[in-house]
C-alpha positions in Angstrom: 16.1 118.6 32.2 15.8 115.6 34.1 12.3 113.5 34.3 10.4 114.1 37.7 8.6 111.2 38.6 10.5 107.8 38.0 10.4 104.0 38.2 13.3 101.6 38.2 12.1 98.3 37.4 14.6 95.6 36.4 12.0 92.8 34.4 8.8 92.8 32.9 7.0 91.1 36.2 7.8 94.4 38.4 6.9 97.0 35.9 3.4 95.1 34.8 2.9 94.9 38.4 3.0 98.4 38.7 1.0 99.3 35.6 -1.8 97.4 37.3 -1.4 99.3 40.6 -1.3 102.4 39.3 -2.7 102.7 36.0 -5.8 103.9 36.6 -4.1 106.1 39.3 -1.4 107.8 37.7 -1.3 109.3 34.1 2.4 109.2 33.7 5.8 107.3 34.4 9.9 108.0 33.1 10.8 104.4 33.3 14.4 104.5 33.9 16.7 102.2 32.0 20.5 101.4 32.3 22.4 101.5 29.4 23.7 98.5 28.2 27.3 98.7 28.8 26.8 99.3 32.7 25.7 95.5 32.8 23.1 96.3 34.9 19.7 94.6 34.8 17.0 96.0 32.9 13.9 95.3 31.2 13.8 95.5 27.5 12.0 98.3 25.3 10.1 95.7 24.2 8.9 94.3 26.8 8.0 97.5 28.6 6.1 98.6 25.5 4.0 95.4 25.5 2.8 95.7 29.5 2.4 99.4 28.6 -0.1 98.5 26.0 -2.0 96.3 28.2 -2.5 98.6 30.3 -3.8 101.3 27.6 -0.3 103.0 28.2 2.0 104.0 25.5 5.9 105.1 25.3 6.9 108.7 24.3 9.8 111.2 24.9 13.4 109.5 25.9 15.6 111.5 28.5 19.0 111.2 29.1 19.2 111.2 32.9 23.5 110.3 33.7 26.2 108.5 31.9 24.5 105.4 32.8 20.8 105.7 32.4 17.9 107.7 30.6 14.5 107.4 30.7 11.7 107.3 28.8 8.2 108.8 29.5 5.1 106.3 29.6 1.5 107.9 29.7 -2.3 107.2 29.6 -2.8 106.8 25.7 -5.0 109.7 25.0 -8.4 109.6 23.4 -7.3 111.1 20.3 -4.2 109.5 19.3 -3.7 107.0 16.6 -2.0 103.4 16.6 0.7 102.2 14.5 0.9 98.9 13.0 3.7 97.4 15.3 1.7 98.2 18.0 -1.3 96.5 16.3 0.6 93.1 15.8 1.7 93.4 19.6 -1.7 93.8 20.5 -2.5 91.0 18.4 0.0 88.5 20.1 -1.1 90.0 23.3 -5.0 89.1 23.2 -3.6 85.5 22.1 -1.8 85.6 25.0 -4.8 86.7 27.0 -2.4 89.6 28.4 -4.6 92.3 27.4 -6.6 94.1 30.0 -10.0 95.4 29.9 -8.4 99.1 30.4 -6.0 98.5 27.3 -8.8 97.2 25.6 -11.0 100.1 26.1 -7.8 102.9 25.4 -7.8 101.7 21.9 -11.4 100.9 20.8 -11.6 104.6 18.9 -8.7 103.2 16.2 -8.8 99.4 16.3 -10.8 96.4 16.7 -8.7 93.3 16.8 -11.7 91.1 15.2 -12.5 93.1 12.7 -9.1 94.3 11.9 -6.9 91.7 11.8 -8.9 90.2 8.4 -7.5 93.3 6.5 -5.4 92.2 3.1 -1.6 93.1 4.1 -0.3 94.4 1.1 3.4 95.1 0.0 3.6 98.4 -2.1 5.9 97.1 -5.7 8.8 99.2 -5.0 9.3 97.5 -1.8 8.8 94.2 -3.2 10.3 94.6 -6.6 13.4 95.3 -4.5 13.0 92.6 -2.1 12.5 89.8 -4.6 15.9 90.9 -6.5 17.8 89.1 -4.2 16.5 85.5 -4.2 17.9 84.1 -0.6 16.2 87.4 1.0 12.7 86.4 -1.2 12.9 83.1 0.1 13.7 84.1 4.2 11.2 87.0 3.8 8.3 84.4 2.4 9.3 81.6 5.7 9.2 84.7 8.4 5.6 85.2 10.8 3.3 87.3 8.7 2.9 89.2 11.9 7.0 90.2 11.3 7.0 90.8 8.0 3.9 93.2 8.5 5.7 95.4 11.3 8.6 95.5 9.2 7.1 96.6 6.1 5.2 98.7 8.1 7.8 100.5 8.9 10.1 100.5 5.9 6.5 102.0 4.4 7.0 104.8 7.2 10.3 105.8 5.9 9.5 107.1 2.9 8.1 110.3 4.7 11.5 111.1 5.6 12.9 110.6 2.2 14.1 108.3 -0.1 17.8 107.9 1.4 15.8 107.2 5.0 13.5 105.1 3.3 16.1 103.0 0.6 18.6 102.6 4.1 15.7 100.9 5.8 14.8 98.7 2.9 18.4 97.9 1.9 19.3 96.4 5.4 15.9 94.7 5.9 17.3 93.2 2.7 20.1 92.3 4.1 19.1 90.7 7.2 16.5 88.7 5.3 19.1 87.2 3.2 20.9 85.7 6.5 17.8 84.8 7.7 18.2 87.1 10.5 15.1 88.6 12.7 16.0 92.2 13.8 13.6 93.8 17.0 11.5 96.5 16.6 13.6 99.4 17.6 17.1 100.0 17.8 17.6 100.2 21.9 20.1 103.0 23.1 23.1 102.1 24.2 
């Protein structure tokens, strides 16, 4: 089944520019992506994500459209729904940036309240970091990376363990890894 309504954008500029045409207008949008081996210009995941949220917009369902593109549905965040801590530390960097629109603001005032929130103690549970600290040049990456990183990532390594311990000691293990050649990884794996 192929997505009805969609929007080719190739950068960050054209697709915010849309959110703020059509935000209030529109409650939903399959932002269409080329894969990466067509070469074709696209805007990133992250990116799109990031002007979503500014908009009070959030990223669901991915669609495979051809052999070079799929899309992914973005839609008014409803009233209801929760937010995750990546999205928190975006939102975080996005105020700084003074990106965030009133709109986006007001989507997420139920769950979150950047000046209150923000404050909160980040904790790492002692599995994870009984595990992290066993190999030393990992430890001493992990304690030189942005706090705002190492909180998405152990956000979502924490995520993992719903789906089990092989999900969740796969996720640690090459977190490990990464940290221990000092290497940053983004916050979802695109599709190729």
């Amino acid at each position: 089944m192929k997505p009805e309504k969609t929007l080719y954008v190739a950068d960050k500029k054209s697709w915010r520019a849309w959110l703020a045409r059509h935000h209030k207008s529109e409650t939903e949008i399959w932002l269409v992506y080329f894969r990466k081996e067509t070469g074709k210009p696209r805007i990133s995941y992250n990116d799109a994500v990031l002007e979503a949220l500014c908009y009070g917009w959030i990223d669901s369902t991915v669609k495979t459209i051809d052999k070079e593109r799929f899309a992914q549905r973005f839609c008014v965040r409803k009233k209801t729904s929760s937010l995750s801590q990546m999205n928190k530390e975006r939102i975080y960097n996005l105020i700084a940036q003074k990106k965030m629109t009133k709109t986006g603001l007001a989507a997420i005032a139920h769950v979150f309240d950047p000046t209150k929130d923000q404050a909160k103690h980040f904790v790492i549970s002692a599995d994870i970091l009984g595990l992290l600290k066993t190999n030393k040049q990992a430890w001493r990456n992990f304690q030189r990376f942005p706090d705002s990183y190492k909180r998405i990532r152990i956000a979502f390594i924490e995520s993992r363990k719903r789906h089990g311990k092989i999900q969740f000691q796969k996720s640690l293990n090459h977190f490990i890894d990464m940290a221990a050649k000092n290497k940053r990884f983004g916050f979802v794996k695109e599709m190729s």
